[in-house]
N, C-alpha and C positions, 0 to 999 in steps of 0.2 A: 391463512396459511403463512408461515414461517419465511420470507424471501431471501435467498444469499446472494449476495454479487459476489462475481468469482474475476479478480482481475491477475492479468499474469503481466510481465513488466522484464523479465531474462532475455536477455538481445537471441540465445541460446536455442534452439530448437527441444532440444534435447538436455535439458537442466536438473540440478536437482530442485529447484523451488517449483519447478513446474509441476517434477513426478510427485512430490512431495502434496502439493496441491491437488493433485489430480487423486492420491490416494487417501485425502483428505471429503474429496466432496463424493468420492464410488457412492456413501450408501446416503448421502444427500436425497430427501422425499418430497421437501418442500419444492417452494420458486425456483428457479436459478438463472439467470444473465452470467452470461461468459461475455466478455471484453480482454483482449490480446493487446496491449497496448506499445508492444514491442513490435508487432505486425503491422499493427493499425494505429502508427502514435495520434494524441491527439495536438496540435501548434503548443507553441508557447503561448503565455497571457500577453494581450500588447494595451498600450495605451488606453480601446477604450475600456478593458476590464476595469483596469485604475480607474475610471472614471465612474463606473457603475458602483463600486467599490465608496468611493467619496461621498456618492450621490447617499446610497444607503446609511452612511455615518451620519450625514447632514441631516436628514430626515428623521433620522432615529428607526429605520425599517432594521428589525431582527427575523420577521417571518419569511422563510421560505417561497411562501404563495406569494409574497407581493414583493419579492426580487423586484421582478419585471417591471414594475412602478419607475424603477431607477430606470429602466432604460429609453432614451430619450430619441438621439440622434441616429443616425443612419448607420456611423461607424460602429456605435449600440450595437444597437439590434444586428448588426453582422455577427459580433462577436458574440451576443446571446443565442444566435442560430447555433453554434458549435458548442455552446454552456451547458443550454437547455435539456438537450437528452442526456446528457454527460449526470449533469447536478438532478435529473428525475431519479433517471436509474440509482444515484447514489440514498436519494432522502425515501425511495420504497425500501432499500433493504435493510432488513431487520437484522442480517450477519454481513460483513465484508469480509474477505477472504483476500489477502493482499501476498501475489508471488513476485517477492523482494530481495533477489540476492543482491550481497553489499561489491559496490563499484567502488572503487578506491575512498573508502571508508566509508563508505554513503549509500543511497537507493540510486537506482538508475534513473535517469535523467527522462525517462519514458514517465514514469509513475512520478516525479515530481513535476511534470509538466502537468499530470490529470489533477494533482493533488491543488495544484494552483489554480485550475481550469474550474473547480468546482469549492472552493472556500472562497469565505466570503464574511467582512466583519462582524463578531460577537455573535458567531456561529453555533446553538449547543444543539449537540446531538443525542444527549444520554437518552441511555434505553436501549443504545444498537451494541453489537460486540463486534470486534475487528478481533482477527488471526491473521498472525502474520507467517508465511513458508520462506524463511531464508537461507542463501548458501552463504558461508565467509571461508576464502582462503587461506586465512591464518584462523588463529581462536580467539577471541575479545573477548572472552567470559570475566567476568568481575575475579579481580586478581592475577588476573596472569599481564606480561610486562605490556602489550600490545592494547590493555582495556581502555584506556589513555584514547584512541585512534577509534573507537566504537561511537560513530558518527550516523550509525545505522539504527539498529533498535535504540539508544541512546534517544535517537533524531525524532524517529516513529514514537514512541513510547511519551515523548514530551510535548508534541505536536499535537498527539491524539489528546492528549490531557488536558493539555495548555487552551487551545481554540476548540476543539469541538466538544469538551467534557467528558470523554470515556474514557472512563479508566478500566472498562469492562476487555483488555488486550491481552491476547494470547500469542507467545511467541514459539516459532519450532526451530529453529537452527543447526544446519546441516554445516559443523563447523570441521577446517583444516583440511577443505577439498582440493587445494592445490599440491597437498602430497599427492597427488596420482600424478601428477604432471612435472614435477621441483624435484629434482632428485635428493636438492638439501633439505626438502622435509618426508624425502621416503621414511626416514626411522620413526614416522608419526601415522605411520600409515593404520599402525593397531589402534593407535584415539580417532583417528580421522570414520573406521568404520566404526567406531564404540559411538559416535558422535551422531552417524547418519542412521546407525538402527536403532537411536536415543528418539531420534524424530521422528522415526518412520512409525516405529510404534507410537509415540502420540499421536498421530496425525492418525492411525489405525484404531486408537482406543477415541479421539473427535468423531471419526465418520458411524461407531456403532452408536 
């Protein structure tokens, strides 16, 4: 069976990457793991991840299953207790489902804190597909003056490629949501919805 991990990352209660997401997985059949990482962040990496990290370079360890080799010391295995369910959940699913609005040109500090918690040197993952649900305030679309600052799917889109080998990435982007709120960008309010029922309908023709 098909597993997705569904992780959301909006400080937001009430988002568009969330709704976005959520109307994304309605007609979801297979697995699913939901992880809220904006509720339930997980730490930053400290020291001894570095260390498990070096250990595996040293060794030459690439697989998965024998991370745990590397880990040795006491401060180890603490920091492997908060890995280990983290990096399972992530190497069972077969879709990632990643809810990423961009924070001042970036993902939020939630989801690069998992993103860190769970890579790990000369990582490949191909075979899985990531989709990404995000909101941006302005528009960073290729060509417009602001693309420059697209620190976001730019960020996603090279990371995914670069360390874990998928190129299999799906973006939705709910972009120029801060017209509802900016009054200097209320005259963008007609792109802002032409934008969000650009995604919605993707995310509606994903879930059939």
């Amino acid at each position: 069976m098909t597993h997705l991990l569904h992780l959301d990352s909006s400080a937001r209660r009430a988002s568009f990457s969330r709704e976005l997401g959520q109307r994304l997985v309605k007609g979801w059949s297979g697995g699913y793991t939901y992880r809220d990482l904006a509720k339930d962040p997980v730490p930053p990496i400290g020291e001894a991840w570095t260390e498990i990290c070096d250990r595996l370079l040293a060794e030459g360890i690439t697989d998965p299953a024998r991370y745990v080799d590397a880990v040795r010391t006491p401060e180890q295995r603490e920091a492997w207790r908060i890995i280990q369910p983290l990096l399972d959940e992530f190497l069972a699913a077969d879709v990632v489902l990643f809810g990423a609005p961009m924070y001042n040109f970036s993902i939020p500090a939630a989801l690069k804190a998992w993103i860190d918690q769970v890579t790990f040197p000369k990582m490949s993952l191909r075979g899985k597909a990531f989709v990404v649900v995000g909101a941006r305030g302005g528009s960073y679309r290729p060509g417009t003056p602001r693309a420059p600052f697209d620190h976001h799917e730019r960020y996603l889109r090279d990371f995914f490629a670069g360390h874990y080998d998928v190129e299999d990435v799906t973006f939705l982007n709910a972009e120029l949501t801060n017209a509802l709120v900016d009054p200097k960008l209320a005259s963008l309010e007609a792109a802002r919805q032409a934008s969000y029922e650009a995604a919605r309908d993707l995310a509606d023709e994903w879930a059939r």
